[in-house]
N, CA, C and O of each residue as an XYZ file, in Angstrom:
900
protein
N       0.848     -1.194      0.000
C       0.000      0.000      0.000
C       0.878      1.236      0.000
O       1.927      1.442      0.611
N       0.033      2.191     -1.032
C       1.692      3.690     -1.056
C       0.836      4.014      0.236
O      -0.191      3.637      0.800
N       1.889      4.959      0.377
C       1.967      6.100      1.952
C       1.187      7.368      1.083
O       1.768      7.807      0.090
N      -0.428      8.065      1.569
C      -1.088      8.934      1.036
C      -0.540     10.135      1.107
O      -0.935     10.919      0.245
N       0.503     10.659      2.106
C       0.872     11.907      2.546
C       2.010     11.818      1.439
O       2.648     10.860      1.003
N       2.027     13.567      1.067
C       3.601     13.574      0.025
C       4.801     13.460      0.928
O       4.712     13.694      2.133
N       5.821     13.132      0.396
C       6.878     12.314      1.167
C       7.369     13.960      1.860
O       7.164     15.033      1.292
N       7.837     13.838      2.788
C       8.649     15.003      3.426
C       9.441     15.220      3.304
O      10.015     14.518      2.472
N      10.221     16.262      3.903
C      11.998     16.540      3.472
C      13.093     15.769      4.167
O      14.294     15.967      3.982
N      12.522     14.783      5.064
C      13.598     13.951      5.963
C      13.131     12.207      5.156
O      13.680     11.107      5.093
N      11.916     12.771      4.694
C      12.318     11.182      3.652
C      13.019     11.274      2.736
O      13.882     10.432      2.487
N      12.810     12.294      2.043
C      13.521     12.993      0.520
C      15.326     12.708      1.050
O      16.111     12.169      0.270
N      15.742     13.151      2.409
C      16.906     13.206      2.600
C      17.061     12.262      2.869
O      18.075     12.032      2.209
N      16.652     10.546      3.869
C      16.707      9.469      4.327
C      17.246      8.573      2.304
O      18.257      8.006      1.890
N      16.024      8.905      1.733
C      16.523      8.435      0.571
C      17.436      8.497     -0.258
O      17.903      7.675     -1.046
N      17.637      9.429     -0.048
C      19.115     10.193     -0.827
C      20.392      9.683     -0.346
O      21.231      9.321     -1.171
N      20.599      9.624      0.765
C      21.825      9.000      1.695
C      21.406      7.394      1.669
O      22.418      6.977      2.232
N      20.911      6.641      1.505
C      20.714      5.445      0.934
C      21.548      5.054     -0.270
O      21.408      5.866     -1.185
N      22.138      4.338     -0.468
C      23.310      4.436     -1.022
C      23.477      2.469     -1.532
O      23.925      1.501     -0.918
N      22.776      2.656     -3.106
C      22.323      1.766     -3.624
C      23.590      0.477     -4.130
O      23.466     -0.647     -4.618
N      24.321      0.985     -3.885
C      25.502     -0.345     -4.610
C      26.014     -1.020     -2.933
O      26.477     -2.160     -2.942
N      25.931     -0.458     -1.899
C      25.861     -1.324     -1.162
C      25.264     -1.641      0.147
O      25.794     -2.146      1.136
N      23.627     -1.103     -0.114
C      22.451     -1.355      0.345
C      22.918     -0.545      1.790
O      22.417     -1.101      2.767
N      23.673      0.512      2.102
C      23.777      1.110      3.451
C      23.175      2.151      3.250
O      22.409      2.204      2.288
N      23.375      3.423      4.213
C      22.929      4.744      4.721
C      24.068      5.381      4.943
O      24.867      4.932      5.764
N      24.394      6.893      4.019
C      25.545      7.149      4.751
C      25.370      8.011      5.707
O      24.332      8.547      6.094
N      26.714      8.141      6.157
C      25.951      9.089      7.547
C      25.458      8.592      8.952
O      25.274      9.349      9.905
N      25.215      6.884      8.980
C      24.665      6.255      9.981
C      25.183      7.045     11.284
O      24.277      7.370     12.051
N      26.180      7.323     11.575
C      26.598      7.855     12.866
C      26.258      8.808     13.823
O      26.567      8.888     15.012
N      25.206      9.893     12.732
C      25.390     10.611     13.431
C      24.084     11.488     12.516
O      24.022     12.699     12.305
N      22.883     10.147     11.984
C      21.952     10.441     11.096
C      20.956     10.985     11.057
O      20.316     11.358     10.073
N      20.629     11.126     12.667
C      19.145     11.708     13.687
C      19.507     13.072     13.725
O      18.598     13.872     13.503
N      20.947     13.633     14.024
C      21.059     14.784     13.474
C      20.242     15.547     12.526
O      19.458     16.479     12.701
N      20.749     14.709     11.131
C      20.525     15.422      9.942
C      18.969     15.250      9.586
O      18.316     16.155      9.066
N      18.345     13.753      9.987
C      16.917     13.722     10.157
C      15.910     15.032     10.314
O      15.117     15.607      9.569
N      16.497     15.241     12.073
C      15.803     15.959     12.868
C      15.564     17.334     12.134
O      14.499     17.932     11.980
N      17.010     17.727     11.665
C      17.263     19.051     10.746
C      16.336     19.082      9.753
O      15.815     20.168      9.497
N      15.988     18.003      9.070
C      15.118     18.001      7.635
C      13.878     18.248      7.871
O      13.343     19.037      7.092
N      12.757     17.479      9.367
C      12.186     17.643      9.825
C      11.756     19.395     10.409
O      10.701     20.022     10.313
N      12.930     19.721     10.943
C      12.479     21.063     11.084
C      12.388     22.123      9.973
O      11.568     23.038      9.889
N      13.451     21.799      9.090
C      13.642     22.915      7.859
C      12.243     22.102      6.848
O      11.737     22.682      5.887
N      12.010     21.356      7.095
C      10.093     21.434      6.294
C       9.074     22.065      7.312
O       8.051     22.530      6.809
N       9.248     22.163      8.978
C       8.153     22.798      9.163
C       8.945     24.399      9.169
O       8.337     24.954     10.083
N       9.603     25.054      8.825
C      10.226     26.366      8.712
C       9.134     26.857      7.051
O       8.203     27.620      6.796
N      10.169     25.659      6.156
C       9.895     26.174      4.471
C       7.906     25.870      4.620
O       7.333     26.255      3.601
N       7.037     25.331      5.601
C       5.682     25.328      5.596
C       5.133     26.444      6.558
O       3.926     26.595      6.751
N       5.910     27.059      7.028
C       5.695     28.246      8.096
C       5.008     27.616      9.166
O       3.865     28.044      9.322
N       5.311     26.873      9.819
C       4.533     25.938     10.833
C       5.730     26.566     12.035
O       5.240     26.521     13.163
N       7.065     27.088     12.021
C       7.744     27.203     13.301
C       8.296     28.917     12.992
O       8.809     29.339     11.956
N       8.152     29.277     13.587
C       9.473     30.531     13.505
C      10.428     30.724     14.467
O      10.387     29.974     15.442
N      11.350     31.633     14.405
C      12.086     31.925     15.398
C      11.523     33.009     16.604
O      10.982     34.079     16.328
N      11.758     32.521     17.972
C      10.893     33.262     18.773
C      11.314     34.948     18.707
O      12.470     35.370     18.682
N      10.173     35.711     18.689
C      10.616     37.068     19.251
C      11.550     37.350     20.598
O      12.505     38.117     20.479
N      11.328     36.856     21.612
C      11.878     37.421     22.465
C      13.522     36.597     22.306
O      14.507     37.323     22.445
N      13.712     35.277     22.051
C      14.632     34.927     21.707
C      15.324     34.533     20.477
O      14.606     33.727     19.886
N      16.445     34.763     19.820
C      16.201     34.807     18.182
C      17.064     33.177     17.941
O      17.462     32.700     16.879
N      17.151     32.604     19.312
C      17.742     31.309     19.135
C      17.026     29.850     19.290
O      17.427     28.686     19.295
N      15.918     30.421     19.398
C      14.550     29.474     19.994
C      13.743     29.484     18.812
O      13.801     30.489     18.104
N      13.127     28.696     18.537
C      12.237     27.959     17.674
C      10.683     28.537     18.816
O      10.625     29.000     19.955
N       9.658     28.203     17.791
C       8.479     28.459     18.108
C       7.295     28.187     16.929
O       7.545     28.252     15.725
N       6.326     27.959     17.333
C       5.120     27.598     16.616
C       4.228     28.820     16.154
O       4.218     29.933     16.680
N       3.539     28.432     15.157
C       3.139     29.372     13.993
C       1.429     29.095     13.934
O       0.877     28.190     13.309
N       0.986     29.804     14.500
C      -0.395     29.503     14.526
C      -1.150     28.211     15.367
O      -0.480     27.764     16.297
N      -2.417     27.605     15.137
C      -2.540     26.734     16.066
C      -3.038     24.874     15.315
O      -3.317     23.837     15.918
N      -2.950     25.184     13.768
C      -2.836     24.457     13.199
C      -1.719     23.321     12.905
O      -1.266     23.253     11.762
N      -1.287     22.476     13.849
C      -0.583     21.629     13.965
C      -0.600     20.433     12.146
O      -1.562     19.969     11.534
N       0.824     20.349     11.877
C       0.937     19.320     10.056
C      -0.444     18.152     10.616
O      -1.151     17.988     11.610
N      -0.246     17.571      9.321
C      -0.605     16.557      9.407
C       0.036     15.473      9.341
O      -0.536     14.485      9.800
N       1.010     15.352      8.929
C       2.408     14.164      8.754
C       2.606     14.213     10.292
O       2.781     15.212     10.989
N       2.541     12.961     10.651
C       3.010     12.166     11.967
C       4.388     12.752     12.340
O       4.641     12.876     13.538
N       5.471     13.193     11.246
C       6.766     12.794     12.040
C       6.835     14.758     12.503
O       7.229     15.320     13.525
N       6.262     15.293     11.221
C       6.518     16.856     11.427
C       5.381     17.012     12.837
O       5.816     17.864     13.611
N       4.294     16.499     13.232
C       3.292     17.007     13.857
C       3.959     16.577     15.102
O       4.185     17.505     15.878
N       4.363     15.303     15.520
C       5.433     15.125     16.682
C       6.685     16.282     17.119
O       7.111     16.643     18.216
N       6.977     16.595     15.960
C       7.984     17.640     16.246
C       7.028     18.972     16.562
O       7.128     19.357     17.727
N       6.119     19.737     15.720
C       5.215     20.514     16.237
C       5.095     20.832     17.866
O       5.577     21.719     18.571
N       4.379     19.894     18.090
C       3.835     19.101     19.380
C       5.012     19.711     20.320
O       4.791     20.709     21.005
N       6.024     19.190     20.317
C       7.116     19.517     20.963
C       7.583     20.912     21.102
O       8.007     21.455     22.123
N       7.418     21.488     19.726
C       8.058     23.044     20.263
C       7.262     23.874     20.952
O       7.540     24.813     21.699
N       5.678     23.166     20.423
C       4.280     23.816     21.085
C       4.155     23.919     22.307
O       3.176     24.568     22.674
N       4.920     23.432     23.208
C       4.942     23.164     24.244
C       5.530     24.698     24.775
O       4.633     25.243     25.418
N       6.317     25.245     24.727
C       7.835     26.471     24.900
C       7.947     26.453     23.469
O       7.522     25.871     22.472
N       8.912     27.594     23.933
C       9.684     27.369     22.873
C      11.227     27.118     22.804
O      11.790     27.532     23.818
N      12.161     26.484     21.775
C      12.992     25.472     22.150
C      14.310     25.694     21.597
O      14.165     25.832     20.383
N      15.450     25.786     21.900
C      16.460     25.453     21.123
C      16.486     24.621     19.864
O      15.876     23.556     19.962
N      16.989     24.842     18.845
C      17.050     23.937     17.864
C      17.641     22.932     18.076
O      17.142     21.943     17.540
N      18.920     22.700     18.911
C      19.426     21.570     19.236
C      18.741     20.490     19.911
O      18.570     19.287     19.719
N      18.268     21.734     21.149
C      17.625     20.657     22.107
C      16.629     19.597     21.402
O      16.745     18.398     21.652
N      15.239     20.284     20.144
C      14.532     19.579     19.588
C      15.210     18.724     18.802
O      14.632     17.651     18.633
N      16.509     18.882     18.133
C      17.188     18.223     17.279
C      17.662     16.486     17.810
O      17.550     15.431     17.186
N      18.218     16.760     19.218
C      18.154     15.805     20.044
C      16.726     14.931     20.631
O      16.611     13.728     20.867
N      15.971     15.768     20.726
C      14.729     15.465     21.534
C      14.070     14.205     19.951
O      14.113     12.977     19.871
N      13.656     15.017     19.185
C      12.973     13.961     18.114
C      13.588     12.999     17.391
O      13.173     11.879     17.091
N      15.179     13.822     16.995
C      15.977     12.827     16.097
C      16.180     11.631     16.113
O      16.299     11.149     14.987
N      16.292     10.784     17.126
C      16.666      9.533     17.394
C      15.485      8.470     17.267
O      15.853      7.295     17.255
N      13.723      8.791     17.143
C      12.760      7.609     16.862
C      12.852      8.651     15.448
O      12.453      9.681     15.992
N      13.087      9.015     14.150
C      12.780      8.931     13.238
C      13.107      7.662     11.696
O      12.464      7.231     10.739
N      14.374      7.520     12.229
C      14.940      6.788     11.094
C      14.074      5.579     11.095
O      13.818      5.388      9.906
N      13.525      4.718     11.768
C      12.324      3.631     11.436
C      11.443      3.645     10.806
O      11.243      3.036      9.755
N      10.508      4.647     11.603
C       8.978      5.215     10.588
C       9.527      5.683      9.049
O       8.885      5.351      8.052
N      10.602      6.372      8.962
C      10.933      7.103      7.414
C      11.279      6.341      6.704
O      11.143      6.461      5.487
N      11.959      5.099      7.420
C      12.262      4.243      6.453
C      11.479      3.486      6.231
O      11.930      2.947      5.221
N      10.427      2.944      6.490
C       8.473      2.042      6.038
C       8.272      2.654      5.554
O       7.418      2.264      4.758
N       8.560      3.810      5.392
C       7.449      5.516      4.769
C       7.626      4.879      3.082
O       6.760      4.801      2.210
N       9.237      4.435      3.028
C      10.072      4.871      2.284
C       9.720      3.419      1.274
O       9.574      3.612      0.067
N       9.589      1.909      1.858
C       9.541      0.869      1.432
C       8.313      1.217      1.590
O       8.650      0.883      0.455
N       6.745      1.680      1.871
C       5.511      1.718      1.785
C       5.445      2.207      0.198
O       4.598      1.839     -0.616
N       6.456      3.050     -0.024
C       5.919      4.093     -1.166
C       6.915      3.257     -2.433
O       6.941      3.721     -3.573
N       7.719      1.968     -2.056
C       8.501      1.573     -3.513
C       9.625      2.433     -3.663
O      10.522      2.142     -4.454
N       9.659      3.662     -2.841
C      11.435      4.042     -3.261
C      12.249      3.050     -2.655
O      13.222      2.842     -3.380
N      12.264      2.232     -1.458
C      13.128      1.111     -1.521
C      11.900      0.377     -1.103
O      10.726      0.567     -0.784
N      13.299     -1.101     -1.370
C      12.210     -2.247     -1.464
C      13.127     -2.835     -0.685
O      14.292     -2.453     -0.796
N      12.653     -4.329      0.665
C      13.160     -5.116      1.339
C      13.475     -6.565      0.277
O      12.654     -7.098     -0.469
N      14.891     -6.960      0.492
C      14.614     -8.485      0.027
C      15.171     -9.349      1.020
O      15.361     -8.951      2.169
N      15.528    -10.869      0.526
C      16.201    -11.375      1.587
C      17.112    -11.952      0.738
O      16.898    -12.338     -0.411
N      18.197    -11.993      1.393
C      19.894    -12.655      0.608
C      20.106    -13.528      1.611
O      19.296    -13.436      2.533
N      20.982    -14.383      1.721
C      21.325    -16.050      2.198
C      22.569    -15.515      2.315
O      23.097    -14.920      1.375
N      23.244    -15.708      3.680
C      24.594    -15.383      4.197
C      25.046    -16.768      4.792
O      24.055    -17.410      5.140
N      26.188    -17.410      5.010
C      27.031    -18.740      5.068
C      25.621    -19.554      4.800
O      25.089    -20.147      5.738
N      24.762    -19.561      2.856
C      24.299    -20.354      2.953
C      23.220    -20.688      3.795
O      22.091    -20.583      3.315
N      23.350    -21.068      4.958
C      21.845    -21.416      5.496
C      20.773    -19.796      6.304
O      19.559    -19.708      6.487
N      21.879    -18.786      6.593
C      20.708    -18.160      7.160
C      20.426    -16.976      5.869
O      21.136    -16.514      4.976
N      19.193    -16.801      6.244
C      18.543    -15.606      5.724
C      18.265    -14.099      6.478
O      17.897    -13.917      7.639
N      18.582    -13.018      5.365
C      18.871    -11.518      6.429
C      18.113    -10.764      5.432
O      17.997    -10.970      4.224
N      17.581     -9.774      6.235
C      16.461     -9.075      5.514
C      17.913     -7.907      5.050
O      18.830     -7.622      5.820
N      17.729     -7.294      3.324
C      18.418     -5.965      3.121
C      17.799     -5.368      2.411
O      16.719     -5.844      2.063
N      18.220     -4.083      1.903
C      17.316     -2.906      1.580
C      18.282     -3.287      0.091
O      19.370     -3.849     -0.031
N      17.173     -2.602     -1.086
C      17.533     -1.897     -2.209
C      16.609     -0.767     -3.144
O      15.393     -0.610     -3.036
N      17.320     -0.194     -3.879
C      16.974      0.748     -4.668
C      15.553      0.113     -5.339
O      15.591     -0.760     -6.206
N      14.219      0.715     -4.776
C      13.083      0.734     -5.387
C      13.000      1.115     -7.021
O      13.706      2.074     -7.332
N      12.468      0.682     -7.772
C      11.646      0.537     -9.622
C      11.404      2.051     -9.473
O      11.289      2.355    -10.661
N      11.251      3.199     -8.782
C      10.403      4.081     -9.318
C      10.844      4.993     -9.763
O      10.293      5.804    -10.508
N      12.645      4.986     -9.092
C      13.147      5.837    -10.109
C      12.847      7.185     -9.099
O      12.774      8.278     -9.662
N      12.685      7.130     -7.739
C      12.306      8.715     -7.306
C      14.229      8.919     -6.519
O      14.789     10.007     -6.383
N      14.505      8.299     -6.347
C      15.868      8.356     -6.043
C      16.818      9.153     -6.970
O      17.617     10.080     -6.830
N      16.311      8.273     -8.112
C      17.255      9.017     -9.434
C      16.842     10.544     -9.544
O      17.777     11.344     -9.583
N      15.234     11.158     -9.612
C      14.923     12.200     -9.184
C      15.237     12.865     -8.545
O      15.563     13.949     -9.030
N      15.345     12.706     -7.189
C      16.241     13.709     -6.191
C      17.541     13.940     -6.369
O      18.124     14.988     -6.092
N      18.162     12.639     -6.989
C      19.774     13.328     -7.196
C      19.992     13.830     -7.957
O      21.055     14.444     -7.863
N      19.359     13.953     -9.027
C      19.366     14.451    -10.246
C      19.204     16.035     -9.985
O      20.194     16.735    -10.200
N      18.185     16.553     -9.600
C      17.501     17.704     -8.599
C      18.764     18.637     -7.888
O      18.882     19.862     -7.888
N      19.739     17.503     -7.234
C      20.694     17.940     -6.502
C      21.919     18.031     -7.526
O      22.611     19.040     -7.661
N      22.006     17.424     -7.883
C      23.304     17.469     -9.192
C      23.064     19.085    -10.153
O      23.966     19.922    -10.198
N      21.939     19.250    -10.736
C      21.801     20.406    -11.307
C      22.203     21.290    -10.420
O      23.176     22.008    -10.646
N      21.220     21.377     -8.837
C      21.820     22.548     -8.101
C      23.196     22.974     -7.764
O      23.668     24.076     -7.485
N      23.750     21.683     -7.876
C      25.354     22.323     -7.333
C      26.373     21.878     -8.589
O      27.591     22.052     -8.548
N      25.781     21.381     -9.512
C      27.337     20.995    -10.312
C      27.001     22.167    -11.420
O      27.739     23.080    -11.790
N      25.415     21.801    -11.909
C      25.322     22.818    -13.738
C      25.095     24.094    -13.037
O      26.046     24.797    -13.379
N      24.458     24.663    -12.361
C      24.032     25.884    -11.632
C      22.833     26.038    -11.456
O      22.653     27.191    -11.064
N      21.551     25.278    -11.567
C      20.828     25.718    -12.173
C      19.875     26.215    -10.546
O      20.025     25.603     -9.489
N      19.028     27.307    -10.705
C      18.780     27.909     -9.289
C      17.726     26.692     -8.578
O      17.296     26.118     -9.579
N      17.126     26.047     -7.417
C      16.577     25.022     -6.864
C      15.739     26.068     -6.214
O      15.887     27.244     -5.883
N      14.505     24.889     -6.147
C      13.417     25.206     -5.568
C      13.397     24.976     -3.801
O      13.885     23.895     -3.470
N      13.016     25.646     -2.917
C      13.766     25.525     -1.887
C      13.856     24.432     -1.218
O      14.657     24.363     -0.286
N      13.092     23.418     -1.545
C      13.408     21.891     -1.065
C      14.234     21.637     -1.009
O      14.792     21.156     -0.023
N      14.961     21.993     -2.736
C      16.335     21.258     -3.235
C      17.284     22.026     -2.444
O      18.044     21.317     -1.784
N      17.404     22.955     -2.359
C      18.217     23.842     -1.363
C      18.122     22.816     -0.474
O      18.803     21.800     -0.614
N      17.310     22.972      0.481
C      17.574     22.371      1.659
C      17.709     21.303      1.679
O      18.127     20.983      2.792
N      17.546     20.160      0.798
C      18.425     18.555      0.559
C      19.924     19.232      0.310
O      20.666     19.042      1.274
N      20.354     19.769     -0.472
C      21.608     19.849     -0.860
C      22.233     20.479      0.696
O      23.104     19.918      1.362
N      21.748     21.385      0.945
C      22.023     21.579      2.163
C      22.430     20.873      3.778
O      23.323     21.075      4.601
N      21.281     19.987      3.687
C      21.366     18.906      4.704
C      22.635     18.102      4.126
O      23.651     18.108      4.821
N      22.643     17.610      3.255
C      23.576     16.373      2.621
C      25.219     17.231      2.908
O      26.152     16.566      3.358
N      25.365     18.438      2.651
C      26.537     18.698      2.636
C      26.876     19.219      4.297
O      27.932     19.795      4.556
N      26.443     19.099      4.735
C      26.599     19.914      6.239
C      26.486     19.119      6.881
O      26.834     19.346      8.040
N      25.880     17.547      6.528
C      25.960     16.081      7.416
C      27.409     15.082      6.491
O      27.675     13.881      6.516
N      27.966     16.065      5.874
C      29.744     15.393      5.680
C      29.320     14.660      4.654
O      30.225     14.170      3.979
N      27.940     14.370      4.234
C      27.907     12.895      3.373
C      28.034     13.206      1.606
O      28.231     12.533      0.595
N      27.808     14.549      1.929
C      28.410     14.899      0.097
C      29.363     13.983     -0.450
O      28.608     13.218     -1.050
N      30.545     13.545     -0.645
C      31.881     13.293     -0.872
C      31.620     12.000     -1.193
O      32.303     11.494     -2.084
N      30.737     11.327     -0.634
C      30.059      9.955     -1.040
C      29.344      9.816     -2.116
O      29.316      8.756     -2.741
N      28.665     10.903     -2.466
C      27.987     11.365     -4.044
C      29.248     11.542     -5.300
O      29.081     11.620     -6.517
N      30.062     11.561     -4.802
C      31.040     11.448     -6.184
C      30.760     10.903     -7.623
O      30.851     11.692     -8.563
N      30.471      9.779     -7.816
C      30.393      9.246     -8.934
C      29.050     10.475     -9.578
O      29.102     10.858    -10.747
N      28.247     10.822     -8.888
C      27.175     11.630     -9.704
C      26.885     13.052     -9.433
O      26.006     13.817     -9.831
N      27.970     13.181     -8.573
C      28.386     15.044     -7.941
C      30.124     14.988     -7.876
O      30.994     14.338     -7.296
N      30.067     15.610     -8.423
C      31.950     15.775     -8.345
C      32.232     16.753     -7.346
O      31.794     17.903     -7.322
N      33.247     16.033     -6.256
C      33.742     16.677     -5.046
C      34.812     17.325     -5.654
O      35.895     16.826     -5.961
N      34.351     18.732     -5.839
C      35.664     19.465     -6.415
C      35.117     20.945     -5.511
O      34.128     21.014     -4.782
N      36.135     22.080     -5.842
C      35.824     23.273     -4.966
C      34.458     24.149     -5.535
O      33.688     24.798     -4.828
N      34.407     24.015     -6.670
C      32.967     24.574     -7.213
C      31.831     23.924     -6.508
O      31.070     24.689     -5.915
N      31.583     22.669     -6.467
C      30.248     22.633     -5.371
C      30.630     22.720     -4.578
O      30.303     23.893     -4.398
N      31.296     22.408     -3.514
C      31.951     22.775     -1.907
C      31.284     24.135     -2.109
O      30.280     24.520     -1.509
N      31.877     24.719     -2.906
C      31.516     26.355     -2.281
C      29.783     26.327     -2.466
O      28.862     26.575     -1.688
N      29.843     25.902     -3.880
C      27.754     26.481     -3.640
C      27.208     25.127     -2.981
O      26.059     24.832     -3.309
N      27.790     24.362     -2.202
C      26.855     23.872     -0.917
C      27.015     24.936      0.230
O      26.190     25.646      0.805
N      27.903     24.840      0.311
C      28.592     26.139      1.729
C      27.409     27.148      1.689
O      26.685     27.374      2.658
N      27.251     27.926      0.054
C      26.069     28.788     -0.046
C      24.738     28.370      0.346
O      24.239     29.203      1.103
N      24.015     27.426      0.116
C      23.121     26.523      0.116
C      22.941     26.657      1.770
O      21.863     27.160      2.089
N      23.831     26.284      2.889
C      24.133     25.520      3.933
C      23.562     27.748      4.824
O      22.763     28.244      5.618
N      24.466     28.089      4.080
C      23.742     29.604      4.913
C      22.708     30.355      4.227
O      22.612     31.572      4.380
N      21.843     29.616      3.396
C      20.176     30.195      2.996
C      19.989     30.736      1.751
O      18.895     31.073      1.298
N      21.382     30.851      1.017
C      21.882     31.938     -0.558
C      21.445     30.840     -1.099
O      22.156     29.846     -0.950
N      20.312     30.720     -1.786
C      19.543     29.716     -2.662
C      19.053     30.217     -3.671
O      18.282     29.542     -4.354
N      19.412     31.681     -4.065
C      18.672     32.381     -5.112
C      17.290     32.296     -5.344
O      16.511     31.560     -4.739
N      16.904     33.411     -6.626
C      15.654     33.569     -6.897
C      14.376     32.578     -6.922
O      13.259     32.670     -6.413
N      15.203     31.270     -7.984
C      14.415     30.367     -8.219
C      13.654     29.797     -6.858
O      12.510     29.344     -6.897
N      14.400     29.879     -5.729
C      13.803     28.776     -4.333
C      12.725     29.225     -3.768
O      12.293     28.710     -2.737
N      11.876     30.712     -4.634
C      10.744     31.313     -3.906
C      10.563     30.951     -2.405
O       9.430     30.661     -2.021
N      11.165     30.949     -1.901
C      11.379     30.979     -0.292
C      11.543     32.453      0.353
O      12.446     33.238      0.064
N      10.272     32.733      1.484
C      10.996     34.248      1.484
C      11.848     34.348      2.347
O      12.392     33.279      2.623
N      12.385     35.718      3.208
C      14.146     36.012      3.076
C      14.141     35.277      4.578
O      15.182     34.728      4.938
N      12.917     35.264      5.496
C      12.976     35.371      6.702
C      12.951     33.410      6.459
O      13.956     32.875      6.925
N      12.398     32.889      6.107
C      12.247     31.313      5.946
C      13.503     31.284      5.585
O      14.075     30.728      6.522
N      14.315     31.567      4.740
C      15.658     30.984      4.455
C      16.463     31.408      5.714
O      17.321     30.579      6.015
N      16.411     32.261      6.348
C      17.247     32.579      7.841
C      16.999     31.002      8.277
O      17.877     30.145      8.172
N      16.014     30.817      8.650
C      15.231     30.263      9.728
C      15.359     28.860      9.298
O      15.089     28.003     10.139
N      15.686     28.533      8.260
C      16.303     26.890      7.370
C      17.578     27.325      7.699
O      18.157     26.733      8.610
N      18.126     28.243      7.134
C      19.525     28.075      7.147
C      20.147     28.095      8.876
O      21.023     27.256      9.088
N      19.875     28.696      9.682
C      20.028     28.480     11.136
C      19.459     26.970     11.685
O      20.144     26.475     12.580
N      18.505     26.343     11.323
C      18.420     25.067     11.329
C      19.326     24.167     10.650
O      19.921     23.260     11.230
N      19.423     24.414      9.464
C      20.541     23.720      9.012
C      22.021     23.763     10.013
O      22.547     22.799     10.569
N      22.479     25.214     10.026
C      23.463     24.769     10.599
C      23.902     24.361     12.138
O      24.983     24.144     12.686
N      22.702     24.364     12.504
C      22.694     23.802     14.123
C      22.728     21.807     13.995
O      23.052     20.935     14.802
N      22.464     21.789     13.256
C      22.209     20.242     12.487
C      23.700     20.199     12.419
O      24.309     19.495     13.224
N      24.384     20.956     11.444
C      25.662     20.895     11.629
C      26.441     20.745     12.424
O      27.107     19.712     12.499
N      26.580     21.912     13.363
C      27.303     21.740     14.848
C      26.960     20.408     15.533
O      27.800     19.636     15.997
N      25.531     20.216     15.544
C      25.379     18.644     16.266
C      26.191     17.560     15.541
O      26.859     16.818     16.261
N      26.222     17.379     14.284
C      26.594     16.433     13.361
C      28.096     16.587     13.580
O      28.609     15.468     13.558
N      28.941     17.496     13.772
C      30.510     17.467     14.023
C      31.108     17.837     15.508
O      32.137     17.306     15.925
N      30.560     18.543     16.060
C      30.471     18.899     17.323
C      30.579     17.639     18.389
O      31.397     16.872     18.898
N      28.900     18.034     18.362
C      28.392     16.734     19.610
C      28.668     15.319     20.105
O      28.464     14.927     21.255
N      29.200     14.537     19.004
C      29.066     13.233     18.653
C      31.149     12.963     19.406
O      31.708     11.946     19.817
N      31.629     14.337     19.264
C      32.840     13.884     19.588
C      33.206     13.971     21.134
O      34.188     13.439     21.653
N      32.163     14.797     21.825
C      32.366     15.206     22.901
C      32.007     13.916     24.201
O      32.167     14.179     25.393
């Protein structure tokens, strides 16, 4: 059965870091990070959170209309409460997402479960690249934004964004070339310069791009301490 809701920006990113020649995830280490980040920079780019007035480092809720997607409305829920550090929520939700996103993900045919036979007698469930071809879509999406130039719609921003600020760019090689020309327009990407095309307005790209890079600091920061 597909999944009725359109996929979100932490599936869009879960899929992308899926990494089809040898059925892993890159990034595993330190992946709830970059999750959590995707999660928030879709309820930012849906105007569902802003940054609080009285504090410009706190997150906060946007009216009283809570998403409808389970994983964004959990996060909702949470900032609804106060309002929150980005980290703190980053920590707080990140760690039950990668399960649900990934059923989201085999519900909808972008991957599919099989089973392979290891010494022969046992059997192990592994993941591969789903028929539908939405994989090839998103990278494709991301390849224009940072290799040909071409300006992204602010989703794509913020995939390219997440991906390069969770280290896992460099793993895209064969279909993004790790050279200093994208380095730099991810870097751009990573602080909100997404140009015209991303119709995002100026205050939503703050407010992604400060999410993004708190995602960051957690993702290189935290994990060593």
């Amino acid at each position: 059965m597909s999944h009725p809701e359109a996929p979100t920006l932490a599936e869009d990113l879960l899929l992308l870091l899926f990494q089809p020649s040898s059925g892993t995830i890159a990034g595993e280490n330190t992946l709830y990070y970059a999750l959590g980040g995707a999660v928030l920079a879709d309820l930012a780019l849906q105007e569902h959170v802003t940054m609080a007035q009285q504090s410009g480092s706190k997150l906060e809720t946007v009216g009283d209309n809570s998403p409808a997607d389970p994983s964004l409305r959990s996060a909702w829920d949470y900032i609804a409460e106060k309002p929150r550090r980005v980290q703190t929520v980053l920590a707080a939700i990140g760690p039950a997402l990668r399960g649900p996103l990934l059923e989201r993900l085999v519900e909808r045919g972008d991957l599919e479960r099989v089973e392979r036979k290891t010494l022969i007698v046992f059997t192990t469930k592994a993941l591969k690249e789903g028929r539908n071809g939405r994989r090839a879509e998103l990278l494709a999406s991301v390849r224009e934004a940072l290799v040909d130039g071409v300006e992204p719609t602010a989703r794509v921003a913020a995939l390219a964004a997440l991906i390069s600020g969770s280290g896992t760019l460099p793993q895209f090689h064969r279909e993004i070339p790790w050279d200093s020309a994208v380095i730099a327009r991810a870097k751009e990407f990573e602080q909100g310069n997404w140009g015209a095309g991303a119709a995002a307005e100026a205050v939503t790209r703050t407010i992604t791009a400060t999410i993004v890079n708190n995602a960051i600091v957690a993702t290189t920061v935290l994990p060593q301490q």
